[in-house]
gemmi code that builds the backbone of each chain (N, CA, C; Angstrom):
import gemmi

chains = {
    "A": [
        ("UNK", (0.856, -1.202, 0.000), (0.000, 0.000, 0.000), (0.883, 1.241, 0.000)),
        ("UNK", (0.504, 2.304, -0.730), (1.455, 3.331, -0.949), (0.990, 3.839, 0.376)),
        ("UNK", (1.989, 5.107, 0.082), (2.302, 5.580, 2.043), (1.556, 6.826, 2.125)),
        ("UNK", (1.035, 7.610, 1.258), (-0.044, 8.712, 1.234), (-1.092, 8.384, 1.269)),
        ("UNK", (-1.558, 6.565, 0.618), (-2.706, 6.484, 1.120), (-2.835, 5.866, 2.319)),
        ("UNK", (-1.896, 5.156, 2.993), (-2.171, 4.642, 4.184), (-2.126, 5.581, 5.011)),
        ("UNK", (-1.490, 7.429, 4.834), (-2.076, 8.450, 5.789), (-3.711, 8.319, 5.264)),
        ("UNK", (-4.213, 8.571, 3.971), (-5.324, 8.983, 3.820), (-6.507, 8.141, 4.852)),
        ("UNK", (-6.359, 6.851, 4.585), (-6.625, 5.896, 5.816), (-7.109, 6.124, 7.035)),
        ("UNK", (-5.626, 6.348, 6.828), (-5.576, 6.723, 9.032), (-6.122, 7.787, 9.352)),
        ("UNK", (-5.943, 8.752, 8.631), (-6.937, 9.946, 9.183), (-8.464, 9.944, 8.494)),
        ("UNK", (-8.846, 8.981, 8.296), (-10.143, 8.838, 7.888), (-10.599, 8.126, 9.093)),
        ("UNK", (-10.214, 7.590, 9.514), (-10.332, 6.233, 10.389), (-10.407, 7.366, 11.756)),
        ("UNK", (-9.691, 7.584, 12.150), (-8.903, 8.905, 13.669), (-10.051, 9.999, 13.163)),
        ("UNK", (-10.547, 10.725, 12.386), (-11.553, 11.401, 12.046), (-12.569, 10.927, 12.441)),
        ("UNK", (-13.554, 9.564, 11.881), (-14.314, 9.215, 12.631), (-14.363, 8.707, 13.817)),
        ("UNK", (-13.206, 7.965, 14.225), (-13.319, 7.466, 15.445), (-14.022, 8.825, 16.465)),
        ("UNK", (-13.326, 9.792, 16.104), (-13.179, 11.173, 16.955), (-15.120, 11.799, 17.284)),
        ("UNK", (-15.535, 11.767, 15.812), (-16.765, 11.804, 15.610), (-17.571, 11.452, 16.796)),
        ("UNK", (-17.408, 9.365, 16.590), (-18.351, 8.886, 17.095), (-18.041, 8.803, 18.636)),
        ("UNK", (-16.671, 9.494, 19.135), (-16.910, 9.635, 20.598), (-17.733, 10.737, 20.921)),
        ("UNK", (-17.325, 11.884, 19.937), (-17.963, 13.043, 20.474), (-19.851, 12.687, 20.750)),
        ("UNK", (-20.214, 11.877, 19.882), (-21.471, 11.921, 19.727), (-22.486, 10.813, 21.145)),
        ("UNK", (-21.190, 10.151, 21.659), (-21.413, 9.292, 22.678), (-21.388, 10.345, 24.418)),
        ("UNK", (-20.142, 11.038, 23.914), (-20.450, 12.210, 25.403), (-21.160, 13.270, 25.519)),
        ("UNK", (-21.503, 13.571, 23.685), (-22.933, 13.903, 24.044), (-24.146, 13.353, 24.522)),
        ("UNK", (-24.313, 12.040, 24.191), (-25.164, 11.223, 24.512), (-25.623, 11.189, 26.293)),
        ("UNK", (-24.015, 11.070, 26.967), (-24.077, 11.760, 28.381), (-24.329, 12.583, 28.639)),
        ("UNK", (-23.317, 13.659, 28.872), (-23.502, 14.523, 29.028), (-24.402, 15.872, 28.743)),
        ("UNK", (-25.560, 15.985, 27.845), (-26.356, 16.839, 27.546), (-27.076, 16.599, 28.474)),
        ("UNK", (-28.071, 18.009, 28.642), (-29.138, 18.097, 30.140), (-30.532, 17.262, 29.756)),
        ("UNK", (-31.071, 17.596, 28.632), (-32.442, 16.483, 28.942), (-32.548, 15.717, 27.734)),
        ("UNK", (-33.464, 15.219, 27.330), (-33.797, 14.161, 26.434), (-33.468, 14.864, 24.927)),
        ("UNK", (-34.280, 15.978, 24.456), (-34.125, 16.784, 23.293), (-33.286, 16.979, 22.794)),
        ("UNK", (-31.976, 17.546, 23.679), (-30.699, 17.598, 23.294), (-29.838, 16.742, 23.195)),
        ("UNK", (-30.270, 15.495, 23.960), (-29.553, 14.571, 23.488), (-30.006, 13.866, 22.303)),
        ("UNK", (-30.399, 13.943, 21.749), (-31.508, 13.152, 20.559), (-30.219, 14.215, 19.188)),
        ("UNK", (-30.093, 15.218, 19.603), (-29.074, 15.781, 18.412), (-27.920, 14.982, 18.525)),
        ("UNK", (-26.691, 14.779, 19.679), (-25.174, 14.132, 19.650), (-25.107, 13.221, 18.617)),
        ("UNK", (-26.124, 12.128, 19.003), (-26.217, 10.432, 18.478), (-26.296, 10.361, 16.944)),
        ("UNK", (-27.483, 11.234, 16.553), (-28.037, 10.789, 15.031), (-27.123, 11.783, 14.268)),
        ("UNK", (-26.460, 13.228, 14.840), (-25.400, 14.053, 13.516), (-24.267, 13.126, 13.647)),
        ("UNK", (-23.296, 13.634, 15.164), (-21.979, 12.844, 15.127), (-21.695, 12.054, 14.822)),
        ("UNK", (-22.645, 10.715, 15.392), (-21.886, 9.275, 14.995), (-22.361, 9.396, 13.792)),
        ("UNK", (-23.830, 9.569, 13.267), (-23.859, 9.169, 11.316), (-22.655, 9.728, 10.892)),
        ("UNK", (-22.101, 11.045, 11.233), (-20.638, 11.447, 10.220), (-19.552, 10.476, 10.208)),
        ("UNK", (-19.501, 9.831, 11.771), (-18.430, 8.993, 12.429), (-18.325, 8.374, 11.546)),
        ("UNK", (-19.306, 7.719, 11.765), (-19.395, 6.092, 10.650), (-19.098, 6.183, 9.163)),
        ("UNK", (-19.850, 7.349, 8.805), (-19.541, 7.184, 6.903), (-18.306, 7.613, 7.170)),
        ("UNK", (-17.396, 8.200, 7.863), (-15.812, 8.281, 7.882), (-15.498, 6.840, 7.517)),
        ("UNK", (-15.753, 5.925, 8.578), (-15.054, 4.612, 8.854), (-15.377, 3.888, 7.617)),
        ("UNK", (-16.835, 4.336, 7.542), (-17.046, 3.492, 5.935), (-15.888, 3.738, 4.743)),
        ("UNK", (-15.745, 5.303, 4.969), (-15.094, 5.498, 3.342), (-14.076, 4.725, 3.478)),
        ("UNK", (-13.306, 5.035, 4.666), (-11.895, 4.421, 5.110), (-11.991, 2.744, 4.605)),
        ("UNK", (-13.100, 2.104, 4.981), (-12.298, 0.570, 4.893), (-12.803, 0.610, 3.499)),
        ("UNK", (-13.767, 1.320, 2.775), (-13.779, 1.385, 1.167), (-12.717, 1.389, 0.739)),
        ("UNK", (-12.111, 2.695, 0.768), (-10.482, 2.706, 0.033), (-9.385, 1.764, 0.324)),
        ("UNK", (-9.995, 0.707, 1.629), (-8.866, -0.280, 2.068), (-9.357, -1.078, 0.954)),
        ("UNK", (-10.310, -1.753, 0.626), (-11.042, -3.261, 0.039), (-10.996, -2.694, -1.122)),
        ("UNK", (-10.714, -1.603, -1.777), (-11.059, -1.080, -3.272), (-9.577, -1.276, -4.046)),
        ("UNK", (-7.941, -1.143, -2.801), (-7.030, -1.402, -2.931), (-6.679, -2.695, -3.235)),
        ("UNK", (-6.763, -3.490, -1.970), (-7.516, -5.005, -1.832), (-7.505, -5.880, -2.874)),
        ("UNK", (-8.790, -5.590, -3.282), (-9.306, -6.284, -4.276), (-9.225, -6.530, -5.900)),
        ("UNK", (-8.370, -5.398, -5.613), (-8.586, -4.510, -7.627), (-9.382, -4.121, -7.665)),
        ("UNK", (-10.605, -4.011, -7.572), (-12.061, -3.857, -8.021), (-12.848, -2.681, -7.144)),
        ("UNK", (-13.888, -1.944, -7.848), (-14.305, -0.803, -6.669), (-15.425, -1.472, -5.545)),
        ("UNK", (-15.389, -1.216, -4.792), (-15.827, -2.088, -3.323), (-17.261, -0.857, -2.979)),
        ("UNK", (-18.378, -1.818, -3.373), (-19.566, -1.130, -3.428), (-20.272, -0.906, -1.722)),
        ("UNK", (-20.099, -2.595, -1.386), (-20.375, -3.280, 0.461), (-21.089, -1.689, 0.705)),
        ("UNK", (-19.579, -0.872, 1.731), (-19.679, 0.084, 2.642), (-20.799, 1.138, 2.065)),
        ("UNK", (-20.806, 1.550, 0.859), (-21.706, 2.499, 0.170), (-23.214, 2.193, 0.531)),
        ("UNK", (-23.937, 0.968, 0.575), (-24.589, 0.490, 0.788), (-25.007, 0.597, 2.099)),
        ("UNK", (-23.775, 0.251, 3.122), (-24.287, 0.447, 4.393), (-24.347, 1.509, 4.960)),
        ("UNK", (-23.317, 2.749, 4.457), (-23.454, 4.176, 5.032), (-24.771, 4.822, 4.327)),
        ("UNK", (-25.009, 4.540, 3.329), (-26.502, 5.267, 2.346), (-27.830, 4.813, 3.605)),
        ("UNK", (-28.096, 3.331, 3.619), (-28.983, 2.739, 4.438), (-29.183, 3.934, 5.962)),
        ("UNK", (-27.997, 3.912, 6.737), (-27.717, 4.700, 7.905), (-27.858, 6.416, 7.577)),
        ("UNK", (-27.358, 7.141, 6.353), (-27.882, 8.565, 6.131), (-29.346, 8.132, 6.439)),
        ("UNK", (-29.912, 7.648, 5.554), (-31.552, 7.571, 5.849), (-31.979, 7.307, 6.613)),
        ("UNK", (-31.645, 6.302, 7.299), (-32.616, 5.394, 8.866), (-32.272, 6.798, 9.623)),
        ("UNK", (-31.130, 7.395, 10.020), (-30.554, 8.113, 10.880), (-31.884, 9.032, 11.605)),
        ("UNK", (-31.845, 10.126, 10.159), (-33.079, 11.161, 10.721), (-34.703, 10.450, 11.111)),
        ("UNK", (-35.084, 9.456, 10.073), (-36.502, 8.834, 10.586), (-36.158, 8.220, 11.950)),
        ("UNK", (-35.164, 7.648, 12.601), (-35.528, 6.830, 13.643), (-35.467, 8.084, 15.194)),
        ("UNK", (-34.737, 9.273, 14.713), (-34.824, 10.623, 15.585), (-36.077, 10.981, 15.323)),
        ("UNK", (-36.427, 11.163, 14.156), (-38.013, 12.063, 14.410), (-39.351, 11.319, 15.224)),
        ("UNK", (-38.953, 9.425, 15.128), (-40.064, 8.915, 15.805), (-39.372, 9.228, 17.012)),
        ("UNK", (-37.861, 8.739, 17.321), (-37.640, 9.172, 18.862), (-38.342, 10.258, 19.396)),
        ("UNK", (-38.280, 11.560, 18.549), (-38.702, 13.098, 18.986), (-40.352, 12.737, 19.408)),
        ("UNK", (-41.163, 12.255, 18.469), (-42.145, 12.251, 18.340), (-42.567, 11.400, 19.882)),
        ("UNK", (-42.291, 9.941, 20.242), (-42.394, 9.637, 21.078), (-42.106, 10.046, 22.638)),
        ("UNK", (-41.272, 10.968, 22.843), (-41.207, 12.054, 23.918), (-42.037, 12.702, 23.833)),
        ("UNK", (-42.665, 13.621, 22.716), (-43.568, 14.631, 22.893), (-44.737, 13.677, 23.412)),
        ("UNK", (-44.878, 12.443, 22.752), (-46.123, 12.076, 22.926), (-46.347, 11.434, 24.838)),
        ("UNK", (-45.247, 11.335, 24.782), (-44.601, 10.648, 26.521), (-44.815, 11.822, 27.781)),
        ("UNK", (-44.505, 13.024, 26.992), (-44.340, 13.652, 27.546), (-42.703, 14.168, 28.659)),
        ("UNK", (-42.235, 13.778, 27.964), (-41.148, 13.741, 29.075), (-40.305, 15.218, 29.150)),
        ("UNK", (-39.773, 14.727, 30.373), (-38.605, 16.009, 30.658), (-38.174, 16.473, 30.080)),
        ("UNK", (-38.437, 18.419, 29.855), (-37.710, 18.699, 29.344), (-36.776, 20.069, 29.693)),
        ("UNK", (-35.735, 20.671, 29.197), (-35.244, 21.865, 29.837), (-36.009, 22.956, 29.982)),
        ("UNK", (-36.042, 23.673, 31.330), (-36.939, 24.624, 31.808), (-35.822, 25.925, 30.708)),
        ("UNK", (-37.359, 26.621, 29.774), (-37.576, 27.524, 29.105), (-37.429, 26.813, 27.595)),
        ("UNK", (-37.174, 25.645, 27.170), (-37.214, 25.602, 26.020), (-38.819, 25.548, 25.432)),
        ("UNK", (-39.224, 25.231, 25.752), (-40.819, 25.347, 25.599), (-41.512, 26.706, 25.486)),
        ("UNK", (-42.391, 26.541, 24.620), (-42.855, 28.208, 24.651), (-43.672, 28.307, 25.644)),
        ("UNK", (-44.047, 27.672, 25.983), (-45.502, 27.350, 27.113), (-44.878, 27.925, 28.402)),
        ("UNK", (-43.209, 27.428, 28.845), (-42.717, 27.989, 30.001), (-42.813, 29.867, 29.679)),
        ("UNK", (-42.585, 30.786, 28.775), (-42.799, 31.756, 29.176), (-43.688, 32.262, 29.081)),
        ("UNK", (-44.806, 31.609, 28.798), (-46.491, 32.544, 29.033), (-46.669, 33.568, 30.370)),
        ("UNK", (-46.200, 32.491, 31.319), (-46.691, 34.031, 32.431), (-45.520, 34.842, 32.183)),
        ("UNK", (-44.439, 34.741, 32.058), (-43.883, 36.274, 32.698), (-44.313, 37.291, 30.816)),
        ("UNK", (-44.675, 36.366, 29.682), (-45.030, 37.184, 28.863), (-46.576, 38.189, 29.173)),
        ("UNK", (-47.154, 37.421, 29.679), (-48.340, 38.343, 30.419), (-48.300, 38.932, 31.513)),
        ("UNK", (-47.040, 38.879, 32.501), (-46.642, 39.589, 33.559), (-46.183, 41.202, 32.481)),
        ("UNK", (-45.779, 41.169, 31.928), (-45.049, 42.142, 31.024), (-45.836, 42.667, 29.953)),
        ("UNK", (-46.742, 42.815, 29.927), (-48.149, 43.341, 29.347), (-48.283, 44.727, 30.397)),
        ("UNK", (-48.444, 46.009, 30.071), (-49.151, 46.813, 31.164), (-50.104, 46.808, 31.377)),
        ("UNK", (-49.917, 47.125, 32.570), (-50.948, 46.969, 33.393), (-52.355, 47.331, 33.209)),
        ("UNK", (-52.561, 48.601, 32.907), (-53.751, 49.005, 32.753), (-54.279, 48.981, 31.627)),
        ("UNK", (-53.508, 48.169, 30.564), (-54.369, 48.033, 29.077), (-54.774, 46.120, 28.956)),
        ("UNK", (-56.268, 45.997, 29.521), (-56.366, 44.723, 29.541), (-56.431, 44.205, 28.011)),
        ("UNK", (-56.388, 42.825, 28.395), (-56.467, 42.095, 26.912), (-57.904, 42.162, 26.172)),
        ("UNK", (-57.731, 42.008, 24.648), (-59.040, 42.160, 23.860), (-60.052, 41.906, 24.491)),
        ("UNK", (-60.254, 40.403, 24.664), (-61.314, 39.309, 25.325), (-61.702, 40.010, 26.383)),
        ("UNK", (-60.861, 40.500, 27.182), (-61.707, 41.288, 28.746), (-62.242, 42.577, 28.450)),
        ("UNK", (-61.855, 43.296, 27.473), (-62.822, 44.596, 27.506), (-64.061, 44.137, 26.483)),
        ("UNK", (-63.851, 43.161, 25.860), (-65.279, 42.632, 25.247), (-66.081, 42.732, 26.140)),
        ("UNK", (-65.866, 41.442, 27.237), (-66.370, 40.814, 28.111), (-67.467, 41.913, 29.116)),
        ("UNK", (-66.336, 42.738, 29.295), (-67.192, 43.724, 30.042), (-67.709, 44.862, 29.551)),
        ("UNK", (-67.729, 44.570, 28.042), (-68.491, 46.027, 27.644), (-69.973, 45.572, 27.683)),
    ],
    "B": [
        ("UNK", (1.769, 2.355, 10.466), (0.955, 2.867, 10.807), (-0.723, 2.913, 10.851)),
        ("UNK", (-1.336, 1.944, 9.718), (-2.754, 1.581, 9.541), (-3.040, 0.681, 11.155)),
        ("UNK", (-2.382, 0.440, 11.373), (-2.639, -0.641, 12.277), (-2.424, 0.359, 13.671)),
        ("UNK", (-1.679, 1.365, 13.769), (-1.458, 2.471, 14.803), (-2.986, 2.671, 15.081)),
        ("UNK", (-3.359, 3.120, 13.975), (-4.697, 4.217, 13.894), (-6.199, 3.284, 14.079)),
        ("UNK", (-6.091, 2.218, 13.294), (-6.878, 1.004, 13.305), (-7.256, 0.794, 15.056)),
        ("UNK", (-6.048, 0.698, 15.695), (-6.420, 0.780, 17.001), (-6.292, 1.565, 18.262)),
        ("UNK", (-5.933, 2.857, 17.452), (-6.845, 4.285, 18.430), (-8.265, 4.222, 18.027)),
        ("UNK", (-8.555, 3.967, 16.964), (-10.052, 4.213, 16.533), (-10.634, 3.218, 17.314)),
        ("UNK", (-10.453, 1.872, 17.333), (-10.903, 1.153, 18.366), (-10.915, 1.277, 19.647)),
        ("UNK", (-9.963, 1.231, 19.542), (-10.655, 2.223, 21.836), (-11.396, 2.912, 21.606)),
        ("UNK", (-11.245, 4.343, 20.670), (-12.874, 5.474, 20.655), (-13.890, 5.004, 20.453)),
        ("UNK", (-14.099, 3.906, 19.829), (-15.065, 3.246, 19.499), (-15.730, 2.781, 20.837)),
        ("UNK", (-14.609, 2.040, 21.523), (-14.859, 1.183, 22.550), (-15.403, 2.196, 23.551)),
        ("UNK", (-14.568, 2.777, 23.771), (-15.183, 4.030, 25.298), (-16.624, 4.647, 24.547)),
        ("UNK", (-16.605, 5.030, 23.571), (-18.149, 5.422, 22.883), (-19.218, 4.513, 23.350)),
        ("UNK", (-18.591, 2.989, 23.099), (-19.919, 1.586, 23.439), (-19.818, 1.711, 25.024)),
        ("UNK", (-19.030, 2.167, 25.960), (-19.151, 2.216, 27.078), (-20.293, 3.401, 27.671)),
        ("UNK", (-19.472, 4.152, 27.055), (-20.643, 5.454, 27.628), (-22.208, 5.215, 27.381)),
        ("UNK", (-22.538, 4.569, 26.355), (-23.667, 4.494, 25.648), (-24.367, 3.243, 26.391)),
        ("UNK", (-23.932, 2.563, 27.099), (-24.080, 1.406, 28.283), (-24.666, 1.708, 29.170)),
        ("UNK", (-23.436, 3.344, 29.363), (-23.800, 3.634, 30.775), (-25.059, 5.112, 30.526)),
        ("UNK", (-25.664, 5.284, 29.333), (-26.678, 5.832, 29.335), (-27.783, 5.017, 29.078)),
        ("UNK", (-27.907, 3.649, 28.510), (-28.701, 2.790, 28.843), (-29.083, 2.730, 30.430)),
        ("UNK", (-28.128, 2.436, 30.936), (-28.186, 2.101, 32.666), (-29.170, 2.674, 32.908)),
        ("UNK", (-28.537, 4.418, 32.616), (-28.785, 5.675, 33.863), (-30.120, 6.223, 33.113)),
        ("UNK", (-30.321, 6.327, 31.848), (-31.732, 7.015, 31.291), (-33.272, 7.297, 32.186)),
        ("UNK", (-33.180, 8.015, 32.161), (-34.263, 8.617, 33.441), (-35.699, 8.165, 32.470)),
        ("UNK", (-36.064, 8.573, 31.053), (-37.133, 8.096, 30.306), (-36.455, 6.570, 29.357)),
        ("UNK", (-37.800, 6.248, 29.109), (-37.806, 5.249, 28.547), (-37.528, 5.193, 26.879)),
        ("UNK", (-37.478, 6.574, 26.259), (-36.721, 6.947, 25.443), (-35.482, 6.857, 25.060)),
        ("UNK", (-34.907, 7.878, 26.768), (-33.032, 7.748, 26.629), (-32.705, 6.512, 26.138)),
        ("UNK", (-33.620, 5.608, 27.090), (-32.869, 4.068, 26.856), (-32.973, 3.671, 25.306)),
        ("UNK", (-33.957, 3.651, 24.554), (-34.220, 3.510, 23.113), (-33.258, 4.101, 22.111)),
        ("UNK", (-32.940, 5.474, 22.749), (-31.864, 6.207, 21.422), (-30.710, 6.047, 22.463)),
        ("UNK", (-30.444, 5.065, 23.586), (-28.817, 4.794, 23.992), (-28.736, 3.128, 22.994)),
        ("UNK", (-29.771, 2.877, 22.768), (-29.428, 1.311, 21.974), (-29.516, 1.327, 20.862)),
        ("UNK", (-29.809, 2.671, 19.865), (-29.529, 3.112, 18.639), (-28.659, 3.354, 18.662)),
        ("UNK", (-28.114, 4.385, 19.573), (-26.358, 4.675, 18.881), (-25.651, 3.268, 19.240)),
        ("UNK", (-25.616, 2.730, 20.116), (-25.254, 1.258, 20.607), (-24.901, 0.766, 19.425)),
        ("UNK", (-26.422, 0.481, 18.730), (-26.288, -0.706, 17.548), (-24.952, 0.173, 16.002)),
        ("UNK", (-25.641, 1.402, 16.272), (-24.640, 2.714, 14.976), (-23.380, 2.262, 15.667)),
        ("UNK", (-22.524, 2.113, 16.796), (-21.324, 2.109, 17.225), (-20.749, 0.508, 17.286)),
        ("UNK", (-21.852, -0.195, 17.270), (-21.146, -1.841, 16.724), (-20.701, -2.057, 15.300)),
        ("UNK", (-21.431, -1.411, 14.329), (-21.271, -1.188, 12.972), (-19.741, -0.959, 12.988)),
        ("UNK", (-19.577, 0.181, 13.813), (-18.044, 1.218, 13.459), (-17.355, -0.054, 13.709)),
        ("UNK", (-17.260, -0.847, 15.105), (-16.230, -1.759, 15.448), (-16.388, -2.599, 14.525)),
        ("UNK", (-17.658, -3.730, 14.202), (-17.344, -4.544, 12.864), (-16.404, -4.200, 11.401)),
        ("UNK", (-16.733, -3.083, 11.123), (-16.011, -2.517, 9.943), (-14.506, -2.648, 9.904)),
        ("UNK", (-14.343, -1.815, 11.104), (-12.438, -1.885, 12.006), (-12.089, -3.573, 11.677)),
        ("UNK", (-12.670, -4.254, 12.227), (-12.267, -5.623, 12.339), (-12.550, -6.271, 10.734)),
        ("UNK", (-13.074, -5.720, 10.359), (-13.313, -6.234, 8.551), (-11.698, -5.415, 7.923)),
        ("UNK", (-11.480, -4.065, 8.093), (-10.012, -3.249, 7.965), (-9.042, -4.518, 8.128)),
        ("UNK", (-9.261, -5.141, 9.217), (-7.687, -5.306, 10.298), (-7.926, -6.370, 9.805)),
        ("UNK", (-8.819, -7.430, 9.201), (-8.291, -8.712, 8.505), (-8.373, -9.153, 7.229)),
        ("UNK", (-8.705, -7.330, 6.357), (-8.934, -7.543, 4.830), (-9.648, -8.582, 4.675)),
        ("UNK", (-10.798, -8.637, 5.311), (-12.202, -9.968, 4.767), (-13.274, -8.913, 4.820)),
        ("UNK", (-13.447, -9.245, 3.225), (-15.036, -9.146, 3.039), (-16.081, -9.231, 3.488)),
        ("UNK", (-15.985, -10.410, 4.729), (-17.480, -11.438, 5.361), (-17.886, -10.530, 5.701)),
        ("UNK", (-17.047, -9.476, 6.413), (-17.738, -8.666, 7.650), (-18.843, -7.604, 7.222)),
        ("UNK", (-18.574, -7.555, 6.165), (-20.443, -6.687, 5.605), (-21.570, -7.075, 5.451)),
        ("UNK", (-21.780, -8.361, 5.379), (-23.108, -8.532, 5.788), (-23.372, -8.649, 6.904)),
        ("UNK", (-22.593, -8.735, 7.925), (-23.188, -8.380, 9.416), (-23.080, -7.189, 10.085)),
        ("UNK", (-22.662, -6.408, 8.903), (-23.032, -4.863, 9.710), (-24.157, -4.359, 8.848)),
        ("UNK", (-24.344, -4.890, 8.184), (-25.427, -4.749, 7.228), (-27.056, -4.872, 8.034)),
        ("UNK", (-26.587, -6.105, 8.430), (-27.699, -6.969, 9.175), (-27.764, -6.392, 10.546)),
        ("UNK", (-26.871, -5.954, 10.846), (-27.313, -4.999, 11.912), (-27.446, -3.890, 11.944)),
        ("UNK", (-27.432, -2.824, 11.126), (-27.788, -1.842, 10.486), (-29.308, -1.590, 10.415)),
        ("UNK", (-29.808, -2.612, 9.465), (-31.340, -3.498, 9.026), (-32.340, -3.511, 10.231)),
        ("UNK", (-31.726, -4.747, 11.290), (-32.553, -4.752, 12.004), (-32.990, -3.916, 13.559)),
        ("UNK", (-31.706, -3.488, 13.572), (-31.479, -1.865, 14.336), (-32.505, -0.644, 14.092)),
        ("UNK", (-32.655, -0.857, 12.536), (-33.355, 0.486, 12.623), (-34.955, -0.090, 12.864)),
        ("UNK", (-35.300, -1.600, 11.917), (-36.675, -2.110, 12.419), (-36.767, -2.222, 14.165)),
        ("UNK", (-35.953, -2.407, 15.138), (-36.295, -2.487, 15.804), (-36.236, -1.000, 16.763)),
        ("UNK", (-35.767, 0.273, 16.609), (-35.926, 1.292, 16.530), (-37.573, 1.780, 16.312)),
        ("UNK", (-37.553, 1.433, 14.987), (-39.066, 1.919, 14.340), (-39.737, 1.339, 15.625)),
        ("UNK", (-40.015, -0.021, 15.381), (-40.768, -1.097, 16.591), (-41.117, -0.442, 17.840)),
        ("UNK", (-39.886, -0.088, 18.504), (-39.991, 0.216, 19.996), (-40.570, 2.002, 19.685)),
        ("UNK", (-40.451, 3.079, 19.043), (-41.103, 3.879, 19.314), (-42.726, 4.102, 18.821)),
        ("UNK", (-42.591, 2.836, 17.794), (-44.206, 2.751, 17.565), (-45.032, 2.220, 18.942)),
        ("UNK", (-44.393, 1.313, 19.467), (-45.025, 0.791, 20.530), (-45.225, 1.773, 21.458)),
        ("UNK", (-44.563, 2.690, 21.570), (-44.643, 3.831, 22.587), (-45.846, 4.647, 22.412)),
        ("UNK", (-45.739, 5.349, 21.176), (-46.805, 5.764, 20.809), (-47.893, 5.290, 20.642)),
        ("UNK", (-48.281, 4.230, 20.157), (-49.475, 3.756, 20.169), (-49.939, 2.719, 21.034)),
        ("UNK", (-48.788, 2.071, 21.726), (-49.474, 1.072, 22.568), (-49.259, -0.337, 21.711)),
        ("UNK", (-49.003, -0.675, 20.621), (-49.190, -1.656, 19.706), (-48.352, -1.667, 18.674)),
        ("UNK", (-47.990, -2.494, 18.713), (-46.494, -2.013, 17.043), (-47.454, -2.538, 15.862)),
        ("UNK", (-48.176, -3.816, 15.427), (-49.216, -3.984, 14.498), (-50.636, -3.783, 14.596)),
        ("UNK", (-50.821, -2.450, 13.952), (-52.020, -2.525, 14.474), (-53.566, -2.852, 13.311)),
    ],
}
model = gemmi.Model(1)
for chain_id, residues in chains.items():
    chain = gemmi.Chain(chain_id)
    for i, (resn, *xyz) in enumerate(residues, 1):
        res = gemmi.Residue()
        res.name, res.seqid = resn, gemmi.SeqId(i, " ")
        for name, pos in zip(("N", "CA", "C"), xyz):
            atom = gemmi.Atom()
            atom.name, atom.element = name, gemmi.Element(name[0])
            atom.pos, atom.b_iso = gemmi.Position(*pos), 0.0
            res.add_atom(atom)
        chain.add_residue(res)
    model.add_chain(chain)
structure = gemmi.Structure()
structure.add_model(model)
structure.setup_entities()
């Protein structure tokens, strides 16, 4: 194997590896469910089609022949990636679960109606009482 | 040097499948746990591949394939069930 491509390789390989950690301590480390639902499905999908291209250009050397395999399996994973996040997403909303205080619009309703003045009530109430 | 890098990438790999263990464990919803065994199954892929690299064999693509496949059906599966209560309905 020539020696520029066995750098090209290695830093394909050390590129994703790098990826798919980052996307794992995000996986920890983020505060609630939402944000972690981003680390997993960007980072590691990049991770991986790294690793893919990498052992492509190994088996394409290899073989003589162009090495289709990995193309196949990184294409499959672009796609599954985002559908299996949006049912994830979807199934929290529907769960209801935890989420970070203020990301929700719903958390600033009162202080948005605290911050209304005072003496100009809303539409509905001067209807009400005319 | 392929073989240097071949196995730094494998430890990242490896501490990645660890952490992702230990957000299975710890997941407070029943979600976390679902998208800690998606990236799980996305981060076995990476190590199969490495080990397809490190012994120039072919075999090793259809079983990342196959786990690729049934990773994401069983993905789909478990958040349909969530939502609806029923995966066939």
């Amino acid at each position: 194997m020539a020696e520029w491509i066995e750098i090209l390789v290695s830093a394909l390989l050390i590129i994703g590896g790098i990826f798919v950690l980052i996307g794992s301590i995000g996986l920890v480390k983020l505060p609630d469910f939402f944000t972690r639902l981003h680390a997993p499905t960007k980072a590691t999908t990049l991770g991986i089609g790294s690793v893919l291209l990498a052992s492509m250009v190994v088996h394409t050397l290899h073989e003589g022949s162009v090495s289709i395999h990995e193309l196949v399996i990184s294409l499959f994973l672009f796609i599954t990636a985002p559908i299996s996040a949006h049912m994830l997403a979807k199934a929290a909303l529907h769960r209801q679960v935890e989420h970070l205080q203020g990301s929700d619009a719903r958390d600033h309703r009162e202080r948005a109606e605290r911050q209304l003045p005072g003496d100009a009530p809303l539409e509905n109430d001067a209807e009400a009482s005319n | 040097m392929l073989e240097l890098a071949l196995k730094i990438t494998a430890g990242m790999v490896l501490v990645a499948l660890a952490l992702n263990v230990w957000r299975l464990l710890l997941g407070p919803s029943l979600t976390d746990r679902i998208l800690a065994l998606d990236t799980l199954y996305i981060n076995s892929i990476a190590l199969i591949i490495l080990l397809g690299i490190y012994n120039l064999s072919a075999l090793y693509y259809e079983g990342a394939l196959l786990i690729a496949m049934l990773g994401f059906v069983s993905t789909a599966a478990l958040c349909k069930y969530l939502l609806r209560g029923d995966i066939i309905e």
